[in-house]
C-alpha positions, 0 to 999 in steps of 0.5 A: 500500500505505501508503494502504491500510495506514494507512486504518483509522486516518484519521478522516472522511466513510466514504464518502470514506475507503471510496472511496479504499481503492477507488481505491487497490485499483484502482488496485494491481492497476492497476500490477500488470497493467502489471507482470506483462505487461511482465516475466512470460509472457504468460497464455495463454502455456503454464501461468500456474501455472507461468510466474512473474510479478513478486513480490506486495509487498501491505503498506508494510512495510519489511523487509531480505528478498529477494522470490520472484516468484509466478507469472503465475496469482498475480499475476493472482489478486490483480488480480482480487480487488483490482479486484472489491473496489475496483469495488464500493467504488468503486460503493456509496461513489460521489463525484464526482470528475474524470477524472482519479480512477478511478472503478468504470465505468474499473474494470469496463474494466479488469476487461473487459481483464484477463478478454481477457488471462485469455481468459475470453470471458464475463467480457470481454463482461460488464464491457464490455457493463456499461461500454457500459450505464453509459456508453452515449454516443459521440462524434459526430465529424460535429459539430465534429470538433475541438472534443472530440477532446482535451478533458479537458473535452468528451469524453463518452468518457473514463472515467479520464485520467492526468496526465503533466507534462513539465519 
């Protein structure tokens, strides 16, 4: 949220700045996915409308207030426009980067899981086969099994890695 609060003031390349506001967008609704799964009632489970979720904070504001849970529908509602948004920032202001900067093929698999959560069966098929199509190649393991399996590097496989380190 500060990211995005405060990227309208940040002078620069607008391809650079527009593909950051994407990747934050992402990568929010992102976080937000994980949230609403591990403390909110699944979607398909009785009404999302109804179910709550975990609260909507969109702004880096600091206030004293208590925060509402929305439902699982609005938590949802916001994933999805945070993703379309940030997919096709990500998309028309494209720049290379590593695996480990999200980019909008990781956003249209993202996109495809959420839809398999929402059960919205035409939408998944549609975000995986644009994945498929972006990123058609598979690992051969018949030829040097070991080698790639792990790389970072070498694995034509990944499309979004996040960086752990342990002490």
């Amino acid at each position: 949220n500060v990211v995005l609060d405060h990227l309208d003031k940040m002078y620069g390349k607008t391809d650079l700045r527009e593909n950051l506001r994407g990747e934050a967008l992402v990568l929010r609704a992102w976080y937000y996915f994980q949230l609403v799964n591990l403390y909110g009632f699944p979607y398909n489970y009785g009404d999302p409308k109804q179910n709550l979720g975990v609260p909507l904070k969109l702004n880096s504001s600091v206030k004293d207030e208590k925060f509402t849970r929305n439902t699982v529908a609005e938590v949802y509602e916001q994933i999805e426009k945070d993703l379309l948004k940030g997919c096709k920032l990500l998309k028309d202001h494209e720049v290379e980067k590593e695996y480990f900067r999200i980019g909008y093929i990781a956003t249209q698999a993202i996109l495809s899981r959420v839809y398999l959560y929402m059960e919205n069966w035409d939408k998944t098929i549609d975000y995986a086969d644009s994945v498929l199509i972006a990123q058609p190649d598979l690992l051969m393991f018949s030829e040097n099994p070991n080698e790639y399996i792990y790389s970072q590097y070498g694995n034509c496989e990944i499309l979004w890695a996040m960086p752990s380190t342990f002490a």
